[in-house]
Structures are given as C-alpha cells and as structure tokens.
N, C-alpha and C positions, 0 to 999 in steps of 0.2 A: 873135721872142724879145725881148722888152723887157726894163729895165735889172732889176726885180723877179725877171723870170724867171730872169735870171742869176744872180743874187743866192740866190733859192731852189735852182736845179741846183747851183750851188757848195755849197751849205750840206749838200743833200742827202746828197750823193755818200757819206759818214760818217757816223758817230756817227747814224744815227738814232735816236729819245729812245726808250726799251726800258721804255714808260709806257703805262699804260693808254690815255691821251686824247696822242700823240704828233704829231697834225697842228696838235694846238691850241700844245703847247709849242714847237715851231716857230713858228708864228705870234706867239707873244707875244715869240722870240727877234728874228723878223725884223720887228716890227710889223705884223701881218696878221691880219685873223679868220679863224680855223680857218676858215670855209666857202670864204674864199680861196686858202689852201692848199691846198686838195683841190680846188675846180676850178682851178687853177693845174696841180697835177701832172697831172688826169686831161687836161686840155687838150696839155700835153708831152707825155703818154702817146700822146695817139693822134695828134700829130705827128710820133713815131717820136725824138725828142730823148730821150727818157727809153725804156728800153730794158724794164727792169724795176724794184721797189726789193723785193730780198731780201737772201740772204746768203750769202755766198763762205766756207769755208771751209781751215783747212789740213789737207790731206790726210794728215801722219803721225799726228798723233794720235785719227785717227779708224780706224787703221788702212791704209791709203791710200799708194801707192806712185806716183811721179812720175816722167817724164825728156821732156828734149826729146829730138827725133829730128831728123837731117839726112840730107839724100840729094840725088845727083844722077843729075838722070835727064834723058834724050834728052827734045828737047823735044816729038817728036812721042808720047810716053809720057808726058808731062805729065798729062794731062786725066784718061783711061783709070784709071793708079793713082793719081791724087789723087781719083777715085769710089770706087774700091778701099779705098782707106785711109779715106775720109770714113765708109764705112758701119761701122765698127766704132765701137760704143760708145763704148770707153775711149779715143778719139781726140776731143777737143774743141778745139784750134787746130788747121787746116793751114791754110796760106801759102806761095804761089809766090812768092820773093823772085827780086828780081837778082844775079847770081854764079854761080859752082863749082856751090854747094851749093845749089842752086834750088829746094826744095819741102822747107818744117819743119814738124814738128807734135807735136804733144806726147800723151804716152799716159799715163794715170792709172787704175789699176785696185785695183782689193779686194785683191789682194793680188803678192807677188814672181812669183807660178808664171803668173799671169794677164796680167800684164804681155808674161812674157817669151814665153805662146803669142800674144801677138797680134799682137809685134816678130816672128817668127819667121814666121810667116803674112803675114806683109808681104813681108817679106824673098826668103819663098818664090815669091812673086807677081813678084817685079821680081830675076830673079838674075842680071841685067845692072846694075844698076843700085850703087851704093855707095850702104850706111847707115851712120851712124854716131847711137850714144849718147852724150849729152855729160849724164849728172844734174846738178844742182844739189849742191855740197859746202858751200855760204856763202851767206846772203844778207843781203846791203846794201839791197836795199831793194826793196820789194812796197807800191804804193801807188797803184792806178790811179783817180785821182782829177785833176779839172782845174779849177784857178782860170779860172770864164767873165768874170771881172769886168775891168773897164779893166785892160789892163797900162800897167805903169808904164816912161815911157821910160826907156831906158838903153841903152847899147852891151852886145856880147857880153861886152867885157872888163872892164866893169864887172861882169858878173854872175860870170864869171869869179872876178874880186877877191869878189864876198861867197862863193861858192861856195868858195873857198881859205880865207877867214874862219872860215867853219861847217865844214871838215874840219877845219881845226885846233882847233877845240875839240872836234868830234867824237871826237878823237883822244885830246886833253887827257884830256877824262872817264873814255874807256878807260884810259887810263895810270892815272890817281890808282884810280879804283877797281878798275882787275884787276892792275895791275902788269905789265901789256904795253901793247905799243897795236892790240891786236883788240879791236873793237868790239864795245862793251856791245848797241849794238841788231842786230850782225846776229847772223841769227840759226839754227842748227845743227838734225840734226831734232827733233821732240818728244817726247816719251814718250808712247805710246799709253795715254788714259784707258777708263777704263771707263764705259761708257755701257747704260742698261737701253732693255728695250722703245721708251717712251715717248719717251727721249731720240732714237733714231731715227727713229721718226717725226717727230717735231719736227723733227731736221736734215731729212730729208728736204720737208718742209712748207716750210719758212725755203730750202731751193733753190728753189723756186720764187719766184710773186708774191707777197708780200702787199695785202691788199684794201686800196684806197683807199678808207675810209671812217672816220669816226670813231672807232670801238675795233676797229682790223686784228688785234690781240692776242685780241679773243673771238672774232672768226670764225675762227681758228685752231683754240681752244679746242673751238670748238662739232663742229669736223670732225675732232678729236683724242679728243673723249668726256672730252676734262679743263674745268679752268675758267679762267678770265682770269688769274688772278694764279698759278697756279701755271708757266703760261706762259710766263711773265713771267719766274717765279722760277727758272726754267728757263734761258730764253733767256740771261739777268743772267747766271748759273751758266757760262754755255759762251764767254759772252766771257770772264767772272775766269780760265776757266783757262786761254785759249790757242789754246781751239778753233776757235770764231766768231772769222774773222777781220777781217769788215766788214762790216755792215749798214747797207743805204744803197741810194741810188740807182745805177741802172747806166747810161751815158749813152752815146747814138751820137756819138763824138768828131767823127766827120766831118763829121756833121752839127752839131756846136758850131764848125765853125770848123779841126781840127786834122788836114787832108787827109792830113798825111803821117806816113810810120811806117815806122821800119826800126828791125832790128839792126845793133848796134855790137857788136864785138868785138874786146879788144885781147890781145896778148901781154904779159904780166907776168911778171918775174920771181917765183920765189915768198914770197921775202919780202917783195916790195914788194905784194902785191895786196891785203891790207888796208888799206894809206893810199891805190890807187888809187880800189879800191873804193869806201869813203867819199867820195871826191872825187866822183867820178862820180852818185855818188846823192844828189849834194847839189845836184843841176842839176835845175831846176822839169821840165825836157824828162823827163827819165829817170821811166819809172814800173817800170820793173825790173832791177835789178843784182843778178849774185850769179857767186861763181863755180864754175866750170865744171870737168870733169874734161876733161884733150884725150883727141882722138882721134887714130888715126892719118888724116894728109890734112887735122886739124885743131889747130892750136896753139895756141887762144888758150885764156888761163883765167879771163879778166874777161868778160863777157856782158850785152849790157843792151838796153832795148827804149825808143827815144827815138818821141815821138809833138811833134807839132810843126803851123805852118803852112806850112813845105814842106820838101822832103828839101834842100834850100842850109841852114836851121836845122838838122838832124839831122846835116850834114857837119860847120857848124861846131863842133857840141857834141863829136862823135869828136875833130875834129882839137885843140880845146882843151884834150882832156884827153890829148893825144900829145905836146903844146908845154909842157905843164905839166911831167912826168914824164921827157922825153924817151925815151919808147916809139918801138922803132924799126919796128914791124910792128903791122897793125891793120887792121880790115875792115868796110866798112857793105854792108849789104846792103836797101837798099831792098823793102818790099812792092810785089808787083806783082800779085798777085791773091790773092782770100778765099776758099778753097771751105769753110771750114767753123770757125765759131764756135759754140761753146755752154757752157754752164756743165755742172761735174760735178754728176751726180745722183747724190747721198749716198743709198745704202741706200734703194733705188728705181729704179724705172726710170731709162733714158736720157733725161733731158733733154734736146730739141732745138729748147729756145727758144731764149733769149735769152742774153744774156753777158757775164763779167766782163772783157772785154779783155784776158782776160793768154793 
C-alpha cells in the first residue's frame, strides 16, 4: 500500500459520491483519473485491504431490532457453542475476548419475537452457561472508519488535552441548543419509515457489493428493473432521512495496520454518562460508544470498542478516560479470537460476506 493508496482507503471509508459517474468524482477530489481509481480499489479488492464498498445501515428504522449478547462459558464449551451460535442468521459479530465474560455477539432480527426466539435457543443450547443482554439506550458514537495516512506525532496526553477540547464544546453545543448537556449528536432510536417494494430491494442490493465500474448506480438499476437516476434518487432519499447510515468502503483494519481490538467498559454514575460518553468518543481509537443497560454480574453502562496498534494503546485509552473522570471501576477486554463477521442482510437473505466491523 503506497502513500495514494492510503490516501484513497481513507477517503473511501464515507461519504461515497451518490453520483452517477462517482469513481471519477473521487478522482478529481484526490487528483486521479477515474481509470486510476478503479484499478486502484479493484487492486485493494483483491488484496483483501478493502473488504467490500456498500452500505450499513440502522436497524430501527427499517424495522430492525438489536442487542449485544455476553456469556460465559467453560473454555472447553468455547468452540462447540460458538458453531452453535455462529449458524444462526441474526448473529453477525461473535468474539472470544479475554475475561469473565469470554464469548460476545450481537443479534439483529426483523423483528422483537425473533430476536427473543433465537436468544432463547441459545440459551437452551448452553444452560450452564451465563447470558446476559446488555441493548444499546444512547449512542455516542458509530463510526467505523480509519485515518491510513501519516499520523501526527504527539503524546497520549496531548491527545488527551484535544480530546478534553472537543468534549467540551461537544457539550457547549448541547447546552445552548437543548438546554441540558445531552448531546445533540448521540443518538436515541428512530422512528421506523415506510419503505415500498422497490425501496427493499434497494436496501437489500446496497448490502451487498457494489460493482467497481464506472456507473455502479446503473448496474444496480439494470438488476432492479428501475433506471440510474431514480437510484440514485432513492439512495439520496435513505441517507436524508436517517436510514442509510454509511456508504463507503469496508476495510480489513488488520490488515491496515490496527492488530488490536477490544472492549472497554466503564461504570458511570448515571448522570455523569453523558459527559463521559462524549469524552470517550472523541478519542480517534474509539469507533463505538454508547450506553448500555447493566446486567446482573454486569455493571457497567458506558461501552465502547477501541481498535488500535496494539492492546498497550487500547489500555491506555480506558485508563485515560478513568484518570480524567475519576471512575473507580472499569474493564477491557481484549479480542482473542473471530468466529464470525458479517454484515446484516436487509430484507434478504443472510449475508455471509463481508463486514462492517461493528
């Protein structure tokens, strides 16, 4: 990966142009001819650097129900129900971490009743074992995206110091415009829109890849039985309201460089989890905060998922935001094995490509 290439995977990761000819407007952004761009990305494609480039979106307003799941289980029961759990659908993360609570995964289904038969069917599977539900109540921040380019020297506590900067106006903004200081950008669930036929299809089409070629918007088109610009008009549509949460490239982090990845978990009082939150998600390492409802055998109600170049970076990012705060209890839990990544398949089959890292 050369310094272009970085350059382009960073740019990617977002905002792809929701344009007829979008390889090319990239390239005028980054100085490049369209033909470069395209074999630029198909060349990261089949280096495994570039994962997919579709689109993620959030699950309440499509109907869409969410939670992460925690358990601990005997380690010789490891393997067995983490095949178990992997073959079900609406399981698209699990991860063996280090700790108590050694195997997470997260369940997303069509609807509340489908959720809770597949928790249940787990459950049933392992009834030695402790599960606990922990949903998502708040979130700070959903942003799985990575600056490839030079970082910029500086100490941890320098980043620290701007990270304390940027929540404090984070905070500012909420205050002046809600008249508290819960924050304007996290964000609560959606109101489920109404979506016809065609728009399902679409979503489900936009989970997938789209084609690396010049106009990816009319190959769509063409296997939808619509046209290019209504597509388009479409697409435009599902990010205004909320739905489409990111269109862009999906990258193998590991392969960029960022080996390590664990959960962080602190305990917060509950009126302070709004200013911690904010803090936390204002640290480049963090691509997930939100918080959490506890469980029993679990306390914490701030949650976040630090990706890093190695777990000594992801300790220091916990313990920076316990020194800040003075939080007196708090937990990382390193990744220690992957059995199962992939992105939700919207109104479609089970997807069992590729994935948005969350």
């Amino acid at each position: 990966m050369d310094a272009s290439d970085a350059k382009l995977l960073t740019r990617i990761q977002s905002g792809f142009p929701i344009e007829a000819r979008p390889f090319r407007q990239l390239g005028d952004e980054l100085d490049m001819p369209e033909q470069e761009v395209l074999e630029r990305i198909r060349r990261l494609k089949s280096s495994g650097l570039i994962r997919r480039i579709g689109a993620t979106f959030h699950p309440e307003p499509l109907g869409y129900v969410s939670t992460l799941v925690g358990a601990q289980v005997p380690p010789e029961r490891l393997e067995a129900l983490a095949a178990f759990i992997g073959a079900f659908a609406e399981v698209t993360h699990l991860y063996e971490r280090e700790g108590e609570w050694n195997l997470w995964f997260t369940l997303t289904a069509a609807s509340a009743e489908r959720l809770d038969t597949a928790f249940e069917a787990i459950r049933a599977e392992a009834p030695a074992c402790r599960l606990i539900r922990v949903p998502a109540r708040k979130r700070y921040k959903l942003r799985v995206e990575f600056d490839l380019g030079p970082r910029t020297p500086g100490s941890l506590a320098d980043r620290c110091y701007s990270a304390t900067r940027a929540t404090q106006r984070f905070m500012l903004r909420s205050t002046t415009q809600n008249g508290n200081a819960a924050s304007q950008s996290s964000k609560r669930c959606v109101a489920r829109v109404k979506l016809d036929e065609l728009d399902k299809r679409l979503i489900a089409r936009l989970c997938g890849d789209l084609p690396i070629e010049a106009r990816p918007f009319q190959a769509l088109a063409e296997a939808l039985g619509s046209t290019e610009d209504e597509v388009i008009r479409l697409t435009r549509r599902l990010e205004r309201d909320g739905v489409l949460r990111r269109l862009g490239a999906i990258i193998e982090h590991r392969a960029a460089g960022l080996r390590a990845n664990a959960m962080l978990a602190w305990v917060v009082p509950d009126e302070g989890v709004d200013e911690v939150g904010a803090y936390a998600a204002s640290f480049d390492e963090v691509s997930h905060c939100y918080r959490r409802e506890r469980a029993r055998g679990w306390p914490y109600t701030l949650v976040a998922m630090v990706h890093a170049g190695s777990e000594a970076r992801c300790r220091e990012v916990g313990a920076a935001i316990v020194e800040r705060f003075g939080l007196k209890e708090w937990v990382i839990l390193p990744s220690r094995r992957e059995f199962k990544k992939t992105s939700v398949q919207y109104f479609g089959p089970p997807h069992q490509g590729e994935t948005d890292n969350e």
